[in-house]
C-alpha positions as CSV (number, residue, x, y, z in Angstrom):
1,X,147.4,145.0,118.9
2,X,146.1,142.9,116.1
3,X,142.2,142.5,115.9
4,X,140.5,138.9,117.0
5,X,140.3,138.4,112.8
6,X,143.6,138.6,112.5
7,X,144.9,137.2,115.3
8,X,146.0,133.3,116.1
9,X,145.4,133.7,119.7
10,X,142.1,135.8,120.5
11,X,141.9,138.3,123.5
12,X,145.2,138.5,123.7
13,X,147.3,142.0,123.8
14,X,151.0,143.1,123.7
15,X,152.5,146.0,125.8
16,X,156.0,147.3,126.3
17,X,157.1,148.0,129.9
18,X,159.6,149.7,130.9
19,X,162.0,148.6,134.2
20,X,163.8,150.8,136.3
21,X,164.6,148.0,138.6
22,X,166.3,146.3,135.9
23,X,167.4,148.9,133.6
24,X,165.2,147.2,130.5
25,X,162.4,147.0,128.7
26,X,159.9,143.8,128.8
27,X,157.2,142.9,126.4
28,X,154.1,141.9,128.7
29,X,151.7,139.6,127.2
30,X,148.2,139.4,128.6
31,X,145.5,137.2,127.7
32,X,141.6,137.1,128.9
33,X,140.6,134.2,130.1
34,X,137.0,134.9,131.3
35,X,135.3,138.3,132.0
36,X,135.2,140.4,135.0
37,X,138.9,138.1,136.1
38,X,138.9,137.4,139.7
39,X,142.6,137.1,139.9
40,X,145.6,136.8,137.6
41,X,148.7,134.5,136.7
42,X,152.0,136.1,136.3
43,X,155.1,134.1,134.6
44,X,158.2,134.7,132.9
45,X,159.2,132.7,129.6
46,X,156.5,134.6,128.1
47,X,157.6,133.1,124.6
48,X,157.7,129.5,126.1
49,X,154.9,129.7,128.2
50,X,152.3,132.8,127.0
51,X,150.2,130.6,124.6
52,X,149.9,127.2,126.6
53,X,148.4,129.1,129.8
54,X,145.7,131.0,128.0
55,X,144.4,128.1,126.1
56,X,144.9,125.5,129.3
57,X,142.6,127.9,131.5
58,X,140.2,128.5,128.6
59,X,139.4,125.1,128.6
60,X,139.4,124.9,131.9
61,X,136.7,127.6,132.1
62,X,134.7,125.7,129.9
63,X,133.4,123.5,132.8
64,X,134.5,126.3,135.3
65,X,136.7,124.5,137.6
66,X,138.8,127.8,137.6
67,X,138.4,131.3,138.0
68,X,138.3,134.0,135.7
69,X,142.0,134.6,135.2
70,X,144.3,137.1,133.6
71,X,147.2,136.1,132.4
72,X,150.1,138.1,132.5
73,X,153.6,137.1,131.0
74,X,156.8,138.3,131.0
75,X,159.5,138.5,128.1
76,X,161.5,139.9,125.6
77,X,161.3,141.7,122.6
78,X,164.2,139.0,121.2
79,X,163.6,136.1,119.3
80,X,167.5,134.9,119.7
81,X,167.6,132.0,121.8
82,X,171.0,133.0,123.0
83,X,170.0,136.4,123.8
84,X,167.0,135.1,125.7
85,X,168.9,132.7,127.9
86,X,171.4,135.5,128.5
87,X,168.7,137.4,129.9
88,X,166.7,134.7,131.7
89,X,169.7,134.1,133.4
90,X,170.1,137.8,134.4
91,X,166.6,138.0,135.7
92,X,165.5,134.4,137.6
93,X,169.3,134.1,139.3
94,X,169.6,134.8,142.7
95,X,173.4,134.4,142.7
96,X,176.2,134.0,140.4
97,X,176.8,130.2,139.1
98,X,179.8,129.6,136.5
99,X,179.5,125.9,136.4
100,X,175.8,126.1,136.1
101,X,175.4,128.5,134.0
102,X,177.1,126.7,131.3
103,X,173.8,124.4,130.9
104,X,172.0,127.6,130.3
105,X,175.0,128.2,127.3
106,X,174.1,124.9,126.1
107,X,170.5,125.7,125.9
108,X,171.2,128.4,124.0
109,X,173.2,126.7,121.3
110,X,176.3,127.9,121.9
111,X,177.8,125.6,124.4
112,X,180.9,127.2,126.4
113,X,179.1,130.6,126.2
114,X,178.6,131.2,129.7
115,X,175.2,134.4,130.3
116,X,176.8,137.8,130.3
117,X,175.3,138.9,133.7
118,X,173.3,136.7,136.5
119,X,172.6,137.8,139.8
120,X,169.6,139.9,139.1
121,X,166.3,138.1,140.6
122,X,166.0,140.5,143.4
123,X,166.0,143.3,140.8
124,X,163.0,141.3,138.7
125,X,161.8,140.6,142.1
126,X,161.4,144.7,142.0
127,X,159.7,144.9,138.4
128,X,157.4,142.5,139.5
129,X,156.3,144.1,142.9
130,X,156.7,147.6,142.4
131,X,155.9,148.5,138.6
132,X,153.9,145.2,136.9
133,X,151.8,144.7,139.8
134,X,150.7,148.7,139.7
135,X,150.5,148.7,136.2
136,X,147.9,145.1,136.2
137,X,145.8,146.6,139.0
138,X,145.4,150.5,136.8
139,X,145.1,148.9,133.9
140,X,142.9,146.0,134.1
141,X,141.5,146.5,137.4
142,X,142.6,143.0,139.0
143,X,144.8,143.1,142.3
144,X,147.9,140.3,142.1
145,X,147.9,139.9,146.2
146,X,146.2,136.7,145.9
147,X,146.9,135.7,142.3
148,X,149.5,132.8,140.9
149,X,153.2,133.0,139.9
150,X,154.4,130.3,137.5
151,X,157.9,130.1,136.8
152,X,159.9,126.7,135.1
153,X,163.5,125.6,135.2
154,X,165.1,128.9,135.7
155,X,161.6,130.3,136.1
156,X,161.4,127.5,138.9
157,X,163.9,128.4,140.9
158,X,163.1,132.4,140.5
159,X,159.8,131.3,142.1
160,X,161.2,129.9,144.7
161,X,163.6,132.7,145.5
162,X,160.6,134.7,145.9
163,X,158.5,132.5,148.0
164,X,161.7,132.4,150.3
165,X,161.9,136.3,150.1
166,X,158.9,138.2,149.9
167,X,156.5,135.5,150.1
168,X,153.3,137.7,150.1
169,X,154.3,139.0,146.7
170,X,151.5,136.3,145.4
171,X,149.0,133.8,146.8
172,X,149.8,131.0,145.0
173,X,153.3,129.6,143.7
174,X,153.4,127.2,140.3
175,X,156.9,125.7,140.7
176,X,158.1,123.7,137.4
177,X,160.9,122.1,136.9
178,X,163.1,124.1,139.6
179,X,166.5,124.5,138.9
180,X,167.6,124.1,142.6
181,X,171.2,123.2,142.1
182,X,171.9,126.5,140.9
183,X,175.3,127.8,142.7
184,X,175.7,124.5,144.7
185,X,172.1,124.6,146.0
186,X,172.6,128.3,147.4
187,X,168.9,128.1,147.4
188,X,168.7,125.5,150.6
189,X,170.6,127.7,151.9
190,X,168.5,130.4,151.6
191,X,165.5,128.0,153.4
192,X,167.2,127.9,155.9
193,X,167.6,131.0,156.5
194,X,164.5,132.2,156.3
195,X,163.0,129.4,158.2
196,X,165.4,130.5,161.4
197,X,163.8,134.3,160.6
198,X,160.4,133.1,160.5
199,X,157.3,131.5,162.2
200,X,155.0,131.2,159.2
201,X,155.3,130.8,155.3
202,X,152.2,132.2,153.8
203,X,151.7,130.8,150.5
204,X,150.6,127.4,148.8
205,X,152.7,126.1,146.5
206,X,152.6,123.1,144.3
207,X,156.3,121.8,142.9
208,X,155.9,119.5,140.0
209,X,158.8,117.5,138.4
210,X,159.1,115.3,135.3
211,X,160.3,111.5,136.4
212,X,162.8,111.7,133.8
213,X,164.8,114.7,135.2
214,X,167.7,112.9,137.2
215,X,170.6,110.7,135.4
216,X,168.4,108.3,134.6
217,X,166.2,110.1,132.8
218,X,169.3,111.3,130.8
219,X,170.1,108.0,130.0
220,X,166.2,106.6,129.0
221,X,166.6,109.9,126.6
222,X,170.1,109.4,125.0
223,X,169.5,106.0,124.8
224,X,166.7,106.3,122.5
225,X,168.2,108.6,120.1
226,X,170.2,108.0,116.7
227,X,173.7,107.0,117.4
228,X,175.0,110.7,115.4
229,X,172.7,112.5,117.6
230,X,173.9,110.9,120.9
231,X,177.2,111.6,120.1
232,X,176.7,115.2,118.8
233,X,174.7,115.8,122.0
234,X,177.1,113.7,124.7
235,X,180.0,116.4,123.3
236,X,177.4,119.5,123.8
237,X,176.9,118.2,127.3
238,X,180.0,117.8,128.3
239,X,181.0,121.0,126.2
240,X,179.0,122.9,128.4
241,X,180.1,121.2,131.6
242,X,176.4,119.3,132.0
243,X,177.9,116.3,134.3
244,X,175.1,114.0,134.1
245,X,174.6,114.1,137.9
246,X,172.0,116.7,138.4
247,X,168.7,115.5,139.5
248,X,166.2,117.8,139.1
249,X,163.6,115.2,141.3
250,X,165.8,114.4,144.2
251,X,166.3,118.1,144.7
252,X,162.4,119.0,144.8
253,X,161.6,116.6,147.0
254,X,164.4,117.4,149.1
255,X,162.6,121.2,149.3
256,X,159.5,120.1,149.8
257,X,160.5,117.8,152.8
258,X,162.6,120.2,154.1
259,X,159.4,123.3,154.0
260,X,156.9,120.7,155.6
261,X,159.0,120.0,158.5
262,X,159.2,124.0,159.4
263,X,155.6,123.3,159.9
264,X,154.3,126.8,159.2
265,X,150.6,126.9,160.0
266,X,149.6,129.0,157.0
267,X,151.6,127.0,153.8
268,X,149.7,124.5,151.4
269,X,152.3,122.7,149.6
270,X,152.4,119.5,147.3
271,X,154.8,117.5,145.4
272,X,154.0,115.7,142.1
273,X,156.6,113.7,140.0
274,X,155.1,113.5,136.8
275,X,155.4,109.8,134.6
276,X,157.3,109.6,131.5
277,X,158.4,113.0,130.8
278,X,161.4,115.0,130.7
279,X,162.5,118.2,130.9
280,X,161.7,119.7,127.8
281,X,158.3,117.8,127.7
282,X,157.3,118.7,131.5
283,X,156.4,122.2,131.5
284,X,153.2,122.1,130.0
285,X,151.9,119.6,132.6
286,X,154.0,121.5,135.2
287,X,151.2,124.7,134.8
288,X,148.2,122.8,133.9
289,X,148.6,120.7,137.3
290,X,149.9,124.1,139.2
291,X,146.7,125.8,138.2
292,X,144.6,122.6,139.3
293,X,145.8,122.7,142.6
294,X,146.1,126.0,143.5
295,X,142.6,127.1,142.0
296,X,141.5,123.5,143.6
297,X,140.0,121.9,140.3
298,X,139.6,118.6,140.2
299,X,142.5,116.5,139.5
């Protein structure tokens, strides 16, 4: 761990954690954001992610509208964007998806490269519960029971695989971004289910969408490029199978409606659609609003 001189991001550390869940190794990022933390936030996309949550709670604590948090993120030890897609799909998929997982190919760079494995969020779902959690509470001495999972795009719909699984795996769920048409919506599917299993839904949850993220939003964005980079990017797109009809909104909306009207007595939940952004400029608002409404700081 590099000292605070040398460092760009102070009170920060980097470990190496080993999964037998998922058969890998992750590099865990944690960052102090106040002494004597009361609770912690967990996410994946630890190299998307890591550095925007530390310095959004730090300021936060300046007035302290928040707790004392640790933050915890998940990653890997690749810098390849390809490679990291491959294994964001492996980790925050419920289910297997070919069409969809060609987006996540695009993403990557290499469009018609579909991930080598998906299907694996129940065995991150594992890491998470039965070795990170351990390891945060031994280590640093903070319990995650009633801490904050934030998860975006893929991360979003990871996050809400758990909170329709093991919903008492956190407190608090930061949902950005969700990618909810995975496998033809398999997800609704999964509500479903769980709401014929169950009385009560535990948790309180805050989804938060960019207005831009539906085919309008695609349109707004290609529109306002060069003519050579709409082009080069309309042949990606439809290199990768991206069809222009997924909308990203519409689908968290349609969650959030269809959670409130199981009317489970002990789940919080809000929606906000976020002005003017997309999806590649939404995340950032995605977790600071998440960690304003969950912790209950203004807004």
């Amino acid at each position: 761990m590099l000292s605070n001189d040398e460092s760009p991001l102070t009170d920060t550390e980097v470990h190496y954690l080993r999964s037998e869940h998922v058969g890998d190794e992750f590099k865990v990022l944690v960052g102090h954001c106040g002494s004597a933390p009361s609770a912690v936030l967990c996410m994946g996309d630890a190299w998307a992610g890591f550095g925007t949550a530390v310095e959004t709670i730090r300021l936060m604590r300046l007035t302290e509208v928040v707790p004392p948090l640790l933050v915890v993120a998940v990653g890997y030890r690749s810098t390849d964007m390809a490679q990291i897609e491959e294994l964001r799909s492996r980790d925050f998929t419920p289910s297997v998806d070919v069409e969809g997982g060609q987006m996540d190919s695009l993403l990557s760079g290499e469009p018609g490269r579909l991930p080598a494995e998906m299907r694996g969020a129940d065995r991150f779902l594992g890491f998470l519960r039965d070795e990170l959690k351990p390891w945060v509470h031994e280590r640093f001495g903070v319990g995650l029971d009633d801490s904050m999972f934030f998860g975006d795009s893929l991360g979003g719909l990871f996050a809400t695989y758990v909170l329709l699984s093991e919903p008492p795996t956190f407190r608090r769920y930061g949902i950005g971004s969700p990618a909810l048409d995975h496998d033809r919506g398999a997800i609704f599917r999964q509500e479903e289910e769980y709401a014929k299993a169950h009385t009560d839904l535990p948790a309180k949850v805050l989804f938060a969408v960019g207005e831009y993220e539906n085919p309008a939003g695609d349109r707004r964005f290609l529109e306002q490029l060069p003519a050579d980079r709409r082009a080069k990017l309309e042949a990606e797109w439809a290199a990768a199978g991206f069809t222009g009809e997924e909308d990203m909104v519409s689908d968290c909306e349609r969650m959030v409606e269809a959670l409130r009207s199981r009317q489970y007595p002990s789940l919080e939940i809000e929606c906000e659609v976020l002005p003017g952004e997309y999806h590649e400029t939404a995340p950032p608002l995605n977790l600071s609003r998440s960690i304003r409404y969950l912790f209950d700081a203004p807004r």
